[in-house]
C-alpha positions, 0 to 999 in steps of 0.5 A, spaced: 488 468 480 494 469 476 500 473 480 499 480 476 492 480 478 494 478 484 497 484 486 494 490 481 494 494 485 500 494 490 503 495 483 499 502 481 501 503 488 509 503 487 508 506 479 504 512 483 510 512 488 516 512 483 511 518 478 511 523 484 519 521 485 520 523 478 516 529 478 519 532 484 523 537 479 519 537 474 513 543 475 506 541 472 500 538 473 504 531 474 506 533 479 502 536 482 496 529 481 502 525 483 503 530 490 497 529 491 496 521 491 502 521 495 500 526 500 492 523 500 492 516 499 498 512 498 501 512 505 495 510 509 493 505 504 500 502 503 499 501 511 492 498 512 492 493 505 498 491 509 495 489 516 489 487 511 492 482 508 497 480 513 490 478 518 485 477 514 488 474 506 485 467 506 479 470 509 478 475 503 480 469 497 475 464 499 470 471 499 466 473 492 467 479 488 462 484 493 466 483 499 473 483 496 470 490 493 467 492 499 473 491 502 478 494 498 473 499 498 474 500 506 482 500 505 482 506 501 478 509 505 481 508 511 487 509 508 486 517 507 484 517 515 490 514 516 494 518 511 493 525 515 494 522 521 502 519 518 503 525 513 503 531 520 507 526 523 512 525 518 514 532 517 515 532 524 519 527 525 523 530 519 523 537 522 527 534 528 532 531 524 538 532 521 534 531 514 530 537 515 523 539 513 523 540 505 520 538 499 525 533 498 525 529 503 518 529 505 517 526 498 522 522 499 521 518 506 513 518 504 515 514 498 520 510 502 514 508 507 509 507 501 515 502 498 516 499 504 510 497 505 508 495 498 513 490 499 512 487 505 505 486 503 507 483 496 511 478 500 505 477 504 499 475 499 505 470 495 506 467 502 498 466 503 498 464 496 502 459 496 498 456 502 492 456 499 494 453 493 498 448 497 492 446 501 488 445 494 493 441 492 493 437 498 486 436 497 486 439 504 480 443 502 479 446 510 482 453 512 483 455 519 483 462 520 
């Protein structure tokens, strides 16, 4: 699997992230689609596709098409649980702050997290590759979980 295809979907992660950053000044349906991803989804999921791959990655590449499906499934999921649990407390913590509570910076921060953690898991899935790929060229065909 190539690295594109690889990390697909961190990468809509990030352009869904960048859109709703562009359209916080703009008025219209982008805005709005782009909101509402961000609020709903993007922050949960970004968080759990991390922890996901940091635990189990090596386990998810040697599974076939149905469990990395079910799997990705249970990411979204649970990342939209996982979304109205961050969003509340995120808007609390800037309410607090000296930033305070606006449009802006709830856009901001929340596309700051999104970025962080699609990075780290970028990071992630490159080095567990690397070690896959590694064993394989090593005819070392065991993988340790």
């Amino acid at each position: 699997m190539n690295y594109l295809a690889r990390n697909l979907d961190n990468l809509i992660v990030l352009i869904i992230a960048g859109l709703a950053i562009i359209s916080v000044e703009l008025d219209g349906k982008l805005r709005i689609i782009s909101g509402f991803i961000l609020v709903s989804l993007l922050p949960g999921y970004a968080l759990v596709n991390l922890v996901a791959d940091a635990l189990i990655f090596k386990w998810i590449m040697r599974s076939g098409l149905l469990i990395m499906t079910i799997i990705k499934f249970a990411e979204i999921v649970s990342g939209v649980f996982l979304s109205l649990t961050i969003v509340p407390l995120i808007g609390l913590f800037l309410s607090f702050s000296g930033l305070g509570f606006t449009l802006v910076t709830m856009i901001y921060s929340l596309s700051f997290i999104v970025a962080v953690s699609t990075v780290m898991d970028i990071f992630v899935r490159r080095k567990y590759s690397k070690m896959i790929s590694n064993n394989f060229t090593n005819n070392n065909l065991t993988f340790k979980v």
